[in-house]
N, C-alpha and C positions, 0 to 999 in steps of 0.2 A: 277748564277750557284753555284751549291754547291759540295762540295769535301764529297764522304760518307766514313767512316771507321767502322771497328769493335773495340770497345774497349776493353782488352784483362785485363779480370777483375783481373790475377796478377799485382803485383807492380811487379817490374826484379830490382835486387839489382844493385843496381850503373846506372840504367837508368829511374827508375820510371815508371810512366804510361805506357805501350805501345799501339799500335793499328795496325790492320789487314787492310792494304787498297789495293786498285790495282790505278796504277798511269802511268802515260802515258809516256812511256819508261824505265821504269822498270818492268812494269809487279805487281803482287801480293806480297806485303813485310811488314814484321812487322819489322815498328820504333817507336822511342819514338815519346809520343803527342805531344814533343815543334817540330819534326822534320816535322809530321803529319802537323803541324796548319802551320807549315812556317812563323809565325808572327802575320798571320789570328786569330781575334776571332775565341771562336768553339762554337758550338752549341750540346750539348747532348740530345739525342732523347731516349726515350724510348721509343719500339715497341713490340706490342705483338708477342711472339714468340710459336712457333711451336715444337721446342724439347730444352731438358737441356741447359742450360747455357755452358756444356763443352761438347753437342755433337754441337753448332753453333760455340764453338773456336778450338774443334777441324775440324770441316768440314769447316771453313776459313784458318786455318794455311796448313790445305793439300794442299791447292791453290797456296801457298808462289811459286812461281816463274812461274804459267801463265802468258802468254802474257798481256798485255792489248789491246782492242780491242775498240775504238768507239762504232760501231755497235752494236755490239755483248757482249762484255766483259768489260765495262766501268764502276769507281767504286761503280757507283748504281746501276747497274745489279751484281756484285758481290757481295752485301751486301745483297741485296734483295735475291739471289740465295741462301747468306749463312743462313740468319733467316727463308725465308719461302719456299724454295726448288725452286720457279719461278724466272728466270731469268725478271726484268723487271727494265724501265729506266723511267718515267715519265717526266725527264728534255729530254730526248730523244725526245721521243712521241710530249712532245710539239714543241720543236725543229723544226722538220720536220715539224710538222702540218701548224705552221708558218711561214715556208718558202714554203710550197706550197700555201698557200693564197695569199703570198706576190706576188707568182709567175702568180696565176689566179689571181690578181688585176692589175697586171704589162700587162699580155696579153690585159686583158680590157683595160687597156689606148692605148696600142698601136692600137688597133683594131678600137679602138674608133677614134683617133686620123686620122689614115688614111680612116675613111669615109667621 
């Protein structure tokens, strides 16, 4: 599983790097990258984007204190909602997909099991 953020292409005097993320009990917040990484390697992706440079940080820093949401609002549906306007989670999608397999393989054995 991977953590997504915006990277927030000012440097902030006296805090360096910063980044745009939504995090799970805080909701949407910009910290510094060492606070971001938590220790973690990071991984920088370039994506193609959709509008300016400062209308994707400005349309992530609007978000700074949404909830965060699983379902709904989780930081890769925030990232993806901020560069290309779609909400969307692909670690998600898989998620579920694979636990409903898990769950139609699980019925099969028991079904199996009791004939």
């Amino acid at each position: 599983m991977y953590h997504y953020g915006l990277v927030d292409r000012f440097v902030w005097l006296g805090q360096g790097q910063m980044v745009v993320h939504n995090t799970k009990g805080k909701g949407v917040e910009h910290t510094s990258l060492s606070e971001f990484a938590a220790g973690h390697p990071i991984e920088l992706v370039s994506v193609p984007q959709y509008w300016s440079a400062d209308t994707i940080l400005r349309r992530a820093k609007g978000q700074i204190g949404q909830p965060y949401d699983l379902f709904a609002a989780n930081c890769e549906h925030f990232v993806n909602w901020v560069v290309t306007g779609v909400k969307k989670s692909d670690q998600l999608s898989f998620g579920v997909t694979a636990a409903v397999l898990i769950g139609c393989l699980a019925l099969v054995v028991i079904a199996s099991s009791e004939a």
